[in-house]
C-alpha positions in Angstrom: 0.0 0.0 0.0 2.8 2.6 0.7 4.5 2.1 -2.8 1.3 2.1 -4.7 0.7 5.9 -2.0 3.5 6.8 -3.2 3.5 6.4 -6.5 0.3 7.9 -6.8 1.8 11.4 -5.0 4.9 11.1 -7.6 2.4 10.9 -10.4 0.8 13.8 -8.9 4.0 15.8 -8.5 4.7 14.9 -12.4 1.0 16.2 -13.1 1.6 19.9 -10.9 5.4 20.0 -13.1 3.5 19.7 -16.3 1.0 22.3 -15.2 3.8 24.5 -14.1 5.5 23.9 -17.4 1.9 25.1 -18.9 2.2 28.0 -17.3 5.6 29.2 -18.2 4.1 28.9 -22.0 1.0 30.5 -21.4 3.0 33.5 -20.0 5.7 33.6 -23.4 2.2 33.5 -25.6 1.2 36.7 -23.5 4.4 38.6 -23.4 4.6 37.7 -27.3 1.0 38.7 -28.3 1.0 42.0 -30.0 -2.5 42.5 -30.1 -1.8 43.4 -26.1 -0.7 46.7 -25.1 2.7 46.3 -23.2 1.3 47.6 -20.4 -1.7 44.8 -20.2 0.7 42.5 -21.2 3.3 43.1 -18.3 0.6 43.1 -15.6 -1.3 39.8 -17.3 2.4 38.3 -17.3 3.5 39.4 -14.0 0.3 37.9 -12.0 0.7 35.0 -14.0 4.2 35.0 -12.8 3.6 34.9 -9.5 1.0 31.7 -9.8 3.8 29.7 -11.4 6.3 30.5 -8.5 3.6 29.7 -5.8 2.9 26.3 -8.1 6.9 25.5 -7.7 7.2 26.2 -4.3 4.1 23.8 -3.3 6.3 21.3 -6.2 9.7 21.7 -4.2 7.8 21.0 -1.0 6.2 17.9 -2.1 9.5 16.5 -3.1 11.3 17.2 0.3 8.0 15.6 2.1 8.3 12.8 -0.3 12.2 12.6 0.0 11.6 12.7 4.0 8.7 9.8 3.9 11.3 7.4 1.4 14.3 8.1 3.8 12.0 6.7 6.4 10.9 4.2 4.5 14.0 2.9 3.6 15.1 2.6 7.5 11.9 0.6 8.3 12.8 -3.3 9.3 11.4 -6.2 6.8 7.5 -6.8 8.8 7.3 -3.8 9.8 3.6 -3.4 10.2 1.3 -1.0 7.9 0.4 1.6 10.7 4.4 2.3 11.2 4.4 3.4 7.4 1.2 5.5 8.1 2.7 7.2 11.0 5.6 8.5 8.8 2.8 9.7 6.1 0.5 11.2 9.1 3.5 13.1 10.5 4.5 15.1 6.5 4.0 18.6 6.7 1.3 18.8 3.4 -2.2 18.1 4.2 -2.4 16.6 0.6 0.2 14.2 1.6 -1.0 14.0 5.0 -4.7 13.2 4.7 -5.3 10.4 2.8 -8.8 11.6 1.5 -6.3 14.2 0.0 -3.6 11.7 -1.8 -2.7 12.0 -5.0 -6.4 13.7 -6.0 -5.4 17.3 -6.2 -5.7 16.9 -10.4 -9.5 15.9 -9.4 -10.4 18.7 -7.3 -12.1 22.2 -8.5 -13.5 24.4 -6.8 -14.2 27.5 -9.7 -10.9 28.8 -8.3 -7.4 29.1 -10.3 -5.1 26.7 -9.4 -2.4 27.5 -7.3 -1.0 24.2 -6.4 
């Protein structure tokens, strides 16, 4: 069960790098529309911007929560029983990692709202 978790949170940290990736292209096709006036286009770029750095930041904390939860992992004896392994998941800083109702969904989730990771 902990493999196929984490799996799922490593496909899910793939799916917020593509996004971010998404992002960074959207802003070039802004900043290199000419039917924009510059100044539109500097503001439009800038906000968008700022969502792509908020989107790596959540990214660079996922990795060092998952980094954390593998190091763990790794140290656990052969038999170690399933709840040890959901201790180390309960104890991550991200409620998307920590919740299980949260893991690995956040592709699935809308609430009307821009995604910010």
């Amino acid at each position: 069960m902990t493999l196929q978790r984490l799996a799922r949170e490593l496909d899910e940290t793939a799916r917020q790098t593509a996004a971010l990736v998404d992002s960074v292209s959207e802003v070039l096709a802004v900043l290199a529309d000419k039917g924009l006036g510059a100044e539109s286009a500097r503001r439009t770029a800038a906000t968008m911007i700022i969502s792509a750095l908020q989107g790596q930041d959540r990214i660079e904390q996922r990795c060092q929560n998952l980094a954390l939860a593998v190091r763990k992992f790794a140290l656990m004896p052969i038999g170690t029983p399933d709840e040890a392994f959901e201790e180390i998941w309960d104890d991550l800083v991200l409620d998307e990692l920590r919740v299980p109702t949260l893991s690995g969904i956040a592709a699935n989730t809308s609430d009307g709202e821009a995604e910010l990771f």
